[in-house]
Structures are given as structure tokens and as C-alpha cells.
C-alpha positions in Angstrom: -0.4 -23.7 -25.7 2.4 -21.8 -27.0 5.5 -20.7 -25.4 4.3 -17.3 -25.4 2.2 -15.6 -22.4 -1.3 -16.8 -21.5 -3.6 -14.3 -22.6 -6.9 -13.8 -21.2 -8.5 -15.3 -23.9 -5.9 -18.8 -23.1 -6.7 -18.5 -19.2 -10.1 -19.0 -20.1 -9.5 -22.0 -22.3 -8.3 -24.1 -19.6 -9.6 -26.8 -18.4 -9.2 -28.5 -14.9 -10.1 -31.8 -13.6 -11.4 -32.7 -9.9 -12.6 -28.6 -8.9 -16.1 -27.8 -9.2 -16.8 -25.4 -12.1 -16.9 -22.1 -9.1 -13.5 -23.3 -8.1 -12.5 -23.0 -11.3 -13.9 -19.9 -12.2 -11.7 -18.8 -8.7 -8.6 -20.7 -10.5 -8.9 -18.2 -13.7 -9.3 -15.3 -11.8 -6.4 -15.5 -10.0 -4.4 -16.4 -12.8 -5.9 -13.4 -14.5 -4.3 -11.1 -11.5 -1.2 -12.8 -11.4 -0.9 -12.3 -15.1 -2.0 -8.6 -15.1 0.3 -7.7 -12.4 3.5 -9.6 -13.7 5.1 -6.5 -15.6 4.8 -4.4 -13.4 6.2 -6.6 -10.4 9.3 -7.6 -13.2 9.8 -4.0 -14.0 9.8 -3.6 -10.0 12.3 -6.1 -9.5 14.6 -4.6 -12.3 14.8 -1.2 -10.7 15.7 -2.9 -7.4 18.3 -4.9 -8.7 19.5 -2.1 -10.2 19.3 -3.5 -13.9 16.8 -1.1 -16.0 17.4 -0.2 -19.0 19.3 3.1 -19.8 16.5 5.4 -20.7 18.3 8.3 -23.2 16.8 11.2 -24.3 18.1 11.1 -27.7 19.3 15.1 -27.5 23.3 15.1 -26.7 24.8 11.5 -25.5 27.5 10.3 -28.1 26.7 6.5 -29.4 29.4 5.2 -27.7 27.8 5.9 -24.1 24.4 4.7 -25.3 26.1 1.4 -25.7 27.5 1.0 -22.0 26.2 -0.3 -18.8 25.2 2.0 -15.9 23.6 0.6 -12.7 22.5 3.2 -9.9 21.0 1.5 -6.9 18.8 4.3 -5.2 15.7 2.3 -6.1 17.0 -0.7 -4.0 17.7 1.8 -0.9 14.2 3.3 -1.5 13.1 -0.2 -0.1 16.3 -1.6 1.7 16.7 1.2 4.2 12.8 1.1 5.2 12.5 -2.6 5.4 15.2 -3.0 7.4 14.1 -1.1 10.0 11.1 -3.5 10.6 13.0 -6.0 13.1 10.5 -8.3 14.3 11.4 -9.2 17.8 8.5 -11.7 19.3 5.1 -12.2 20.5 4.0 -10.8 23.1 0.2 -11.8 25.3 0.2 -10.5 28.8 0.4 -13.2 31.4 2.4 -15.4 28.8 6.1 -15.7 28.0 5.1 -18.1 25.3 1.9 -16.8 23.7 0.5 -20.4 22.5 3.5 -21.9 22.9 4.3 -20.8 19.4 7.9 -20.3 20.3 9.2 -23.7 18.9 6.9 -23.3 15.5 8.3 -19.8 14.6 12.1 -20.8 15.4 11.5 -24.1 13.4 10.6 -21.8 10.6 13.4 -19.7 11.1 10.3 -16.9 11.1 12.1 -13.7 12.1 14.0 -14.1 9.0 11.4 -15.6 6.5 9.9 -12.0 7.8 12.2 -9.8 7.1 12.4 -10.6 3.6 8.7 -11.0 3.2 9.2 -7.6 4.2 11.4 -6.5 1.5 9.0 -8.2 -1.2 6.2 -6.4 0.5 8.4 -3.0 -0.3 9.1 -4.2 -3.5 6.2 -4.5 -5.3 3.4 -3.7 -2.6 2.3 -6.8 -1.4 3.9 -10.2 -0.3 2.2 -13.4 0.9 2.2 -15.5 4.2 0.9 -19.3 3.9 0.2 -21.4 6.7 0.1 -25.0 6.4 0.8 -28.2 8.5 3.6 -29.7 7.6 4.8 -33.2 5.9 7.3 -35.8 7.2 10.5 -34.3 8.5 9.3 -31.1 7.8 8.1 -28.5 10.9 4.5 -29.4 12.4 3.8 -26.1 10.6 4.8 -24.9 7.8 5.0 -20.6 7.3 6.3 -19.9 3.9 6.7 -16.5 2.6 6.1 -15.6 -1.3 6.7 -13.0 -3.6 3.9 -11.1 -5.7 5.7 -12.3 -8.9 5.0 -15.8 -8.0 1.5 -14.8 -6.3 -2.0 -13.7 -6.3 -4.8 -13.1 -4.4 -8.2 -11.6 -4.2 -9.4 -9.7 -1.3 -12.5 -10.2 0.9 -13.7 -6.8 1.6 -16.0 -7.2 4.5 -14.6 -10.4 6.5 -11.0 -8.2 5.7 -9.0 -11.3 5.2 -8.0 -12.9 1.5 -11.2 -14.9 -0.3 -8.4 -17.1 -2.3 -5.1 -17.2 -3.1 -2.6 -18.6 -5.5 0.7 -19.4 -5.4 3.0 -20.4 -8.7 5.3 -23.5 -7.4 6.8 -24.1 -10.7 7.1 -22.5 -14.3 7.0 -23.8 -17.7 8.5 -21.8 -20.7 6.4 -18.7 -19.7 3.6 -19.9 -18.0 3.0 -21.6 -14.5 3.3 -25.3 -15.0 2.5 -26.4 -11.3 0.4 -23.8 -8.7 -1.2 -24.2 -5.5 -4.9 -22.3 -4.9 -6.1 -21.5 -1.0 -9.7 -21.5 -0.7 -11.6 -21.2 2.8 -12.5 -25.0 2.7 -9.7 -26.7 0.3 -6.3 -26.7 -0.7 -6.0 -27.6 -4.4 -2.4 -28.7 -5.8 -3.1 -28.0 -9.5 -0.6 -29.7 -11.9 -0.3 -31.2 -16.0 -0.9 -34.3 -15.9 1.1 -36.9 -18.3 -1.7 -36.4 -21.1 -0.4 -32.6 -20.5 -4.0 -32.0 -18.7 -4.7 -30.2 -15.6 -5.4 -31.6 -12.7 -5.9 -31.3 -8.9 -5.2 -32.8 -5.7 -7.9 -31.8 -3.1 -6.3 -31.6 0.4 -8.9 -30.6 2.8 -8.7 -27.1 4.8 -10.8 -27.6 7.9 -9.7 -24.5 9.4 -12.6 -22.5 7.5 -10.4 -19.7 6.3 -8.1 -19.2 3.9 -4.8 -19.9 5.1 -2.8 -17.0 3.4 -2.3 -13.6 4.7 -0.6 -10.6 3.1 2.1 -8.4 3.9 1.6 -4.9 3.0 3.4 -1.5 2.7 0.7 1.3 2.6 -2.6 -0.7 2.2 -5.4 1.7 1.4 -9.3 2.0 0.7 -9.1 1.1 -2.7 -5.9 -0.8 -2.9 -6.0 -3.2 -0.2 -2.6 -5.1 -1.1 -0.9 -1.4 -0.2 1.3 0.2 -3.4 5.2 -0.5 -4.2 7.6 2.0 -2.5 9.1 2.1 -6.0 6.7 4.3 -7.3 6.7 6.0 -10.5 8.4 9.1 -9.6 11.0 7.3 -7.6 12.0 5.3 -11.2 11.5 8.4 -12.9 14.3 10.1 -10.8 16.5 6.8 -11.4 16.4 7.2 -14.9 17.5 10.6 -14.2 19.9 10.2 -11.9 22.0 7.4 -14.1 21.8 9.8 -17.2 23.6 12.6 -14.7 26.0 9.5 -14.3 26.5 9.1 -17.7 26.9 13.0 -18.5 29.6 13.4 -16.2 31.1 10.1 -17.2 31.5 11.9 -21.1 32.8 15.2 -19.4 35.2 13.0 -17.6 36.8 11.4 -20.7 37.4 15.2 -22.1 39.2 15.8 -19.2 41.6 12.8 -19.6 42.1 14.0 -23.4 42.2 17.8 -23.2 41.2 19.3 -26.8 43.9 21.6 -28.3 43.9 24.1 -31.4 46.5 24.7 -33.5 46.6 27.9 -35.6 48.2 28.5 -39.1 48.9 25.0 -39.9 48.1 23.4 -43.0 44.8 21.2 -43.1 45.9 19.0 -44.8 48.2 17.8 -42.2 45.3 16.4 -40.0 42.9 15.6 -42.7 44.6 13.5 -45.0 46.1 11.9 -41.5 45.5 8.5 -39.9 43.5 8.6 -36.9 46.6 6.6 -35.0 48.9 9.8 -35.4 45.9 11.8 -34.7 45.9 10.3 -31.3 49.8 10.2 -31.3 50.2 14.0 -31.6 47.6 14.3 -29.1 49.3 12.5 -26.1 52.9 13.1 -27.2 54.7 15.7 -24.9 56.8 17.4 -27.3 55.4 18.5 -30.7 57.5 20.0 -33.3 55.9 22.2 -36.0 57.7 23.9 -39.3 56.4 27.2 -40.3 53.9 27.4 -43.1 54.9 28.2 -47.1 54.2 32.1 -45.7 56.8 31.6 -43.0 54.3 32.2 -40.5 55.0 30.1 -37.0 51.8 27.8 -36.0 50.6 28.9 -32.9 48.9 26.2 -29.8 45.8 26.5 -27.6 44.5 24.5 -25.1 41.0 24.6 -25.3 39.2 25.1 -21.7 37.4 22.0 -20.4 33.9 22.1 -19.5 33.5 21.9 -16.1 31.6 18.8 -14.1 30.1 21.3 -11.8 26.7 21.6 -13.5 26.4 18.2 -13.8 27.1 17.6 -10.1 24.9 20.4 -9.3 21.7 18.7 -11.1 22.6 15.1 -9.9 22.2 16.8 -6.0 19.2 18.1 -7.2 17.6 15.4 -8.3 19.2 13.2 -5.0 17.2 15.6 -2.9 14.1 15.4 -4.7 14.6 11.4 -4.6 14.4 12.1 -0.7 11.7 13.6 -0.6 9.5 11.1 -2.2 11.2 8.1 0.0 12.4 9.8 3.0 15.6 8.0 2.3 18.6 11.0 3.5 20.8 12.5 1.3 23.5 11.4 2.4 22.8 7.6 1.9 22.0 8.2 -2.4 25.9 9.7 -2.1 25.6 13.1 -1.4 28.1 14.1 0.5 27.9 18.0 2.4 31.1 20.1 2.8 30.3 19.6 6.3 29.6 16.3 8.4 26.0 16.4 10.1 25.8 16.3 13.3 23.5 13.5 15.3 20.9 16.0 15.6 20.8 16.5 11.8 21.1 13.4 10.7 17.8 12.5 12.9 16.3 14.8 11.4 17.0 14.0 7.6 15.4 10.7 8.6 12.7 12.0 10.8 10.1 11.1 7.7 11.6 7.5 7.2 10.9 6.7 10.7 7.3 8.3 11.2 6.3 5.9 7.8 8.2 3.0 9.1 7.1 3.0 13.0 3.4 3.5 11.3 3.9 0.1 9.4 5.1 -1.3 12.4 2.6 -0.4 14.5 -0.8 -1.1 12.5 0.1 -2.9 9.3 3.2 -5.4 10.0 1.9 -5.6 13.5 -1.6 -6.9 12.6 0.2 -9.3 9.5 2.3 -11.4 12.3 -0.7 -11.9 14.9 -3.1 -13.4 11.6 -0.5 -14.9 10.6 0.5 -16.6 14.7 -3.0 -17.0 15.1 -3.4 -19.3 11.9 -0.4 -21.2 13.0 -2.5 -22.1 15.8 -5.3 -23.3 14.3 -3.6 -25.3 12.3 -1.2 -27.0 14.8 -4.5 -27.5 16.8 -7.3 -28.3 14.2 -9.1 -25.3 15.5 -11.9 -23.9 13.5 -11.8 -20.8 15.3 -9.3 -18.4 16.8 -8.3 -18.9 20.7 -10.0 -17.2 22.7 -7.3 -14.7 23.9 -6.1 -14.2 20.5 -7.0 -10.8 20.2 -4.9 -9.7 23.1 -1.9 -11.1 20.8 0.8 -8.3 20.0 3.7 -8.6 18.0 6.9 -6.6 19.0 9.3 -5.0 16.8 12.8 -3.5 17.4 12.8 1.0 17.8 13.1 1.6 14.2 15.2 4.4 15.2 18.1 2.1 16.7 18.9 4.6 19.4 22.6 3.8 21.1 23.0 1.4 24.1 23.8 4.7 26.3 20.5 6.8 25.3 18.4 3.4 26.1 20.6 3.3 29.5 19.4 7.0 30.1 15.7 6.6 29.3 15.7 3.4 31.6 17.3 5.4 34.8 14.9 8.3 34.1 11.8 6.3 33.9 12.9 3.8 36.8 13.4 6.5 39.0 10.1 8.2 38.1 8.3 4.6 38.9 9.7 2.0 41.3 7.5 -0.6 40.1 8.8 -0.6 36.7 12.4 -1.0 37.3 12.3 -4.9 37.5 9.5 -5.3 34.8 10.6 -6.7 31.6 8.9 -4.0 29.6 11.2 -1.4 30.8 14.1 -4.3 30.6 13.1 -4.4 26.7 14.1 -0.7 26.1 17.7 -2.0 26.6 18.1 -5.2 25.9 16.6 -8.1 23.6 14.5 -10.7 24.3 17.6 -13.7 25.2 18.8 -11.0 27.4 15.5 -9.8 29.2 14.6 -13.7 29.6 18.0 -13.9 31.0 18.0 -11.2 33.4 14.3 -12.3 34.6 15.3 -15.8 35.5 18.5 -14.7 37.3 16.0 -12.2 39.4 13.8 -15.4 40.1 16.4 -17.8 41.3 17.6 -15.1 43.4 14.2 -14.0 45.1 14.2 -17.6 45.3 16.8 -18.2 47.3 16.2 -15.1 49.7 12.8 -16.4 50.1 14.2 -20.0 50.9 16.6 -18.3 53.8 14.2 -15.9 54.8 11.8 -19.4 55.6 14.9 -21.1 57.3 15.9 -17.9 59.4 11.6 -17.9 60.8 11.6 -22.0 61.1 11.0 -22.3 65.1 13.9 -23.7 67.2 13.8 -27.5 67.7 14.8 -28.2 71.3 17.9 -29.9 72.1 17.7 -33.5 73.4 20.2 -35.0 75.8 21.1 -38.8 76.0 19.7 -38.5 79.7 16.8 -37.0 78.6 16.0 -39.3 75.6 16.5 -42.2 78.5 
């Protein structure tokens, strides 16, 4: 192999030793969809780190700003300000406060943060991947790793509605992977060049029965079940166009700094046969003195009027409210700043479409992710080969995307405590206002206190023991 890309054609070509010729056929396809996909994740991944090429139009931009650097980072708000907003907060299985006892495995994995930036991947290019595997010496009992779609592939299983196989890159060569793990329902293969430069694999067992991989997703549909990027092709479309607004008012602001003047019945000569050093001196200098022309005619100087930035402004709004439409991100978080400050009200309701698409992928799609993803942890801290039995009443919980204040959360608890007496101790009304620590906090200071009021109450109804006298008791 070359240093170059596989092609389709070189993914064919290779050869693996210890799979079974359909595992390998598996291996190539996957390899195929990473390989397919990889532009289009690395073009992704440019936009939202804000480093795409500048895309001119080759009409009016001087060489010298074709030559600069211009960054604009709406594309990384397009998936920034929705991902953020998908705060996972626990599991939740009535009856339980520790569904499975999971508690320990998702805090060993640091899991609410591998999450959130599975998350962001997800937004970034579509899809994101969640493996699930038991962990090595030193390591947690269970391992739950994240990966990115650049470094991952997978192909779908339609009707059981889980991944078939999956692949993830754990090292690269020049261009290529030179180390990769596959998932398959019944083994783990660790494929890797062996020191004749071959390939080769490690079988590890899976007797789970299922693939241990599942996918985070940011609008899966019908026929894309690994959802689409929320950088979509008009949203780097309008980038392109908002950075050469940038640059257009960038040009208009360096005439500004260097007003243009005209001088009248002055010899050309005077400016043409000059060097481009006095040129720029007579330019900047405050004082200019003149001598009439051979005709004794005075020169005469203008100031040439400056273009004004307004049109440019003008389009770069335009194009900034566009951008909002397609994300739901507000204007005022691209830059655009109104003559007057919203009020609450308005600002809810510039991101009223943000939060209708983010609660929805909080709801059914991120939702659905974390309980596959708990209940494989499950199976493979306990060797099961099949899902526990209350699995399915497994939820996963996730902060109000809308981060209402502490005072409007106060309000809503009053109202709906009032309403029903029942509910003012229960921890799902407790959960409207504060977080889990807090709630589990709260709950335990209610039950050492019933505790103790119970523990009187039992003293205060304990029948009297009669007194005995010495005389008596002889």
C-alpha cells in the first residue's frame, strides 16, 4: 500500500488472518463506509472549527484580501448551542433510586460528560458511537467509550433496529487505519499489521449476543437511520457568505482609514513619475503645499466621499437571519445586535424553534440512546444474554432544555403543590427545582426526620411500667 487513500479497489485487496471469510467481507464493508463518509465528516469538522477555506467569488475582492485569514464561527453555534442544551441528568426506573445499580459504572466513566460530547459529535456530523465493553485491569468493570464518525462506522440492522457491526479506527497510519476494532453480535475482533506488515486478529468473545455499540443520533430518519449533520449544506453555504460580508466590510474599512482625495489642475506628472513612498507621504501629511501651474492657475482639493459600510451590514443581517431560520439558533447569538434589547418574552420566542427540536431529541432520540446504551452496561457487568426484565421501564432524564430561572421553577412548584398535596414531598416535583444531589439530599433529610417523629410517636404510646418500691420488691 501506498501512502495515499485506500480506494475501493485496495479495501478489497486485503487480506485478514483468524476471521472467517463473512467476517471479513463485514471488515471491508465497513471500511468502505468509513472511507466514503470521511470527507464529508473532515469538511464537517472544518466548518466547526471554524477553519474552511475562504470561498471568493472572483467578481470584486482585491488580491490582497484573498490572501488573508477570516474565521466566522456560526457553524460551531449551529451545533454548540443545541447540544448543549441536552444535559443528561440520570436514570430513572420507578421503585429504584439506583436503576441496576448502575450508579457506580456511569460515575467511573465519568458518563454525563463522555455524553455530552458524544452529543456534540452526533451534531457534528450526524451520528456518533457508544461501545460497551468490560473492562481490563485497573480500568472500570465497564468500559463506555464514546467515538466520533470520523474514526467510525457502522451498518444498521433494519428490522432488529440496533447496529449489525461496527468499526472503530484505534490508530492511523499515513492515511489509512493501521489498528481497528470491529463489533459483531458474537465476537470482538482487534484487527492489527502484524510484524510481516499482515493483518491480523485477535478474537475476543462477545457472549452478550448483540452488538455492543449503539449510536447517537441527531434527526434519524426512514432512510438515513444514523440521522443527518446539523451542518447542513445551506448552513455552510450561508458561512461562506457570511465571512465574504466580513471581508467586504473589512476592504470598505481600510478606505475609511485612508480617505481618497482629488487634486485638480496639477501637473501629472507630479504623481506619476513619483515613488509610491511620497505617494503615501502626501497622503497622510496634514499640511500640503501646492505652487500654481505654468498657467498660473491655483490646484484645487477634494475629498472624495467614502462608501458607506451600511450595505454591507445590511446583507450580513440578512444573511444572519436566514442562518436562523435553518438552525433556530437567534439572531442575537451570530452578532446581531437590535437598536433595542429584547425583552425575556422575545428572546423565548427567537428560540422557541431551538427548543421544540432539542426537547424532541431529548425525549425520543437521546432518551432511547442512554437506556440501550445502560441496559448493555448491564449485560455486560452481569454476563447476561438478555435484557433485565424491567429494562424497558428504564428512562433516562435530562435537564429543561429551556433553563428556566430558579424563581419560575419556585412558582411552578407552589402552584402545582398547592393544586395536589400528594405531590409536594415527591421527588418528581422536587426535580423541577433542584438536581439530583439536592433532591437525594432533601429526601433523606425527610426520612430521618419522619424517622425520628415516628420513634417518639412509639415512645410517647409505650404503656407505663409500674413503679416498684424496695418494700414491695421484698
Amino acid at each position: 500500500m501506498t501512502i495515499n487513500e485506500w480506494s475501493a479497489a485496495d479495501i478489497d485487496g486485503l487480506r485478514f488472518a483468524n476471521v472467517t471469510e463473512a467476517e471479513a467481507d463485514t471488515i471491508k464493508k465497513l471500511l468502505k463506509v468509513w472511507r466514503d463518509r470521511r470527507d464529508k465528516n473532515l469538511k464537517r469538522t472544518l466548518y466547526y472549527d471554524g477553519e474552511q477555506a475562504f470561498k471568493d467569488l472572483g467578481l470584486m475582492l482585491p488580491p490582497q484580501l484573498k490572501q488573508a485569514k477570516f474565521f466566522l464561527g456560526w457553524a460551531t453555534m449551529a451545533v454548540r448551542k443545541a447540544a448543549v442544551r441536552s444535559q443528561f441528568e440520570g436514570l430513572r426506573l420507578p421503585g429504584s433510586p439506583d436503576p441496576f445499580e448502575l450508579g457506580e459504572t456511569l460515575e467511573a466513566n465519568n458518563f454525563g460528560l463522555e455524553l455530552s460530547q458524544g452529543v456534540t459529535s452526533a451534531y457534528k456530523h450526524g451520528v456518533s458511537f457508544v461501545t460497551v465493553a468490560a473492562g481490563a485491569a485497573g480500568e472500570a468493570p465497564v468500559q463506555i467509550q464514546p467515538h466520533s464518525a470520523e474514526s467510525s462506522a457502522a451498518i444498521w440492522d433494519r428490522r432488529r433496529r440496533r447496529i449489525a457491526a461496527a468499526l472503530t479506527i484505534s490508530a492511523m497510519g499515513d492515511r489509512n487505519p493501521s489498528e481497528f476494532v470491529v463489533y459483531l453480535p458474537d465476537v470482538v475482533l482487534w484487527c492489527a499489521k502484524n510484524a510481516g506488515g499482515r493483518w491480523a486478529a485477535e478474537r475476543i468473545p462477545n457472549r452478550i449476543g448483540r452488538t455492543l455499540v449503539e449510536p447517537i443520533t441527531y434527526d434519524p430518519q426512514l432512510g438515513k437511520a444514523f440521522g443527518r449533520s446539523r451542518i447542513t449544506g445551506p448552513v455552510m453555504a450561508l458561512t461562506d457568505m457570511a465571512v465574504r460580508g466580513y471581508v467586504r466590510m473589512e476592504g470598505n474599512a481600510e478606505f475609511y482609514s485612508s480617505p481618497q482625495i482629488a487634486i485638480e489642475g496639477i501637473d501629472p506628472d507630479a504623481f506619476e513619475n513619483a515613488s509610491e513612498q511620497k505617494k503615501f507621504k502626501l497622503a497622510m501629511d496634514r499640511l500640503i503645499a501646492l505652487t500654481k501651474d505654468e498657467d498660473g492657475d491655483k490646484p484645487t482639493i477634494k475629498q472624495m466621499q467614502q462608501a458607506t459600510m451600511t450595505p454591507h451590514s445590511d446583507m450580513l443581517r440578512t444573511v444572519a437571519m436566514a442562518f436562523s431560520g435553518e438552525t433556530g439558533i437567534p439572531p442575537h447569538s451570530l452578532g446581531i445586535i437590535h437598536d433595542q434589547p429584547s425583552s425575556a418574552e422575545a428572546i423565548r420566542a427567537a428560540e422557541h424553534d431551538l427548543l421544540i427540536d432539542v426537547t424532541y431529541q431529548n425525549k425520543f432520540v437521546l432518551a432511547s440512546a442512554v437506556k440501550n446504551i445502560a441496559t448493555l452496561a448491564v449485560m455486560v457487568r452481569d454476563g447476561l444474554t438478555e435484557p433485565p426484565a424491567e429494562a424497558w421501564k428504564l428512562s433516562a432524564r435530562f435537564a429543561d432544555p429551556e433553563f428556566r430561572s430558579t424563581s419560575a421553577n419556585a412558582d411552578a412548584y407552589v402552584k402545582l403543590a398547592g393544586a395536589n398535596e400528594d405531590l409536594k414531598n415527591s421527588p418528581v416535583l422536587l426535580e423541577t427545582v433542584f438536581d439530583d444531589d439536592q433532591v437525594e439530599r432533601i429526601t433523606e433529610d425527610q426520612r430521618r426526620a419522619q424517622a425520628g417523629t415516628s420513634l417518639l410517636a412509639a415512645l410517647r404510646q409505650a404503656p407505663e411500667v409500674p413503679a416498684v418500691s424496695v418494700d414491695d420488691a421484698g
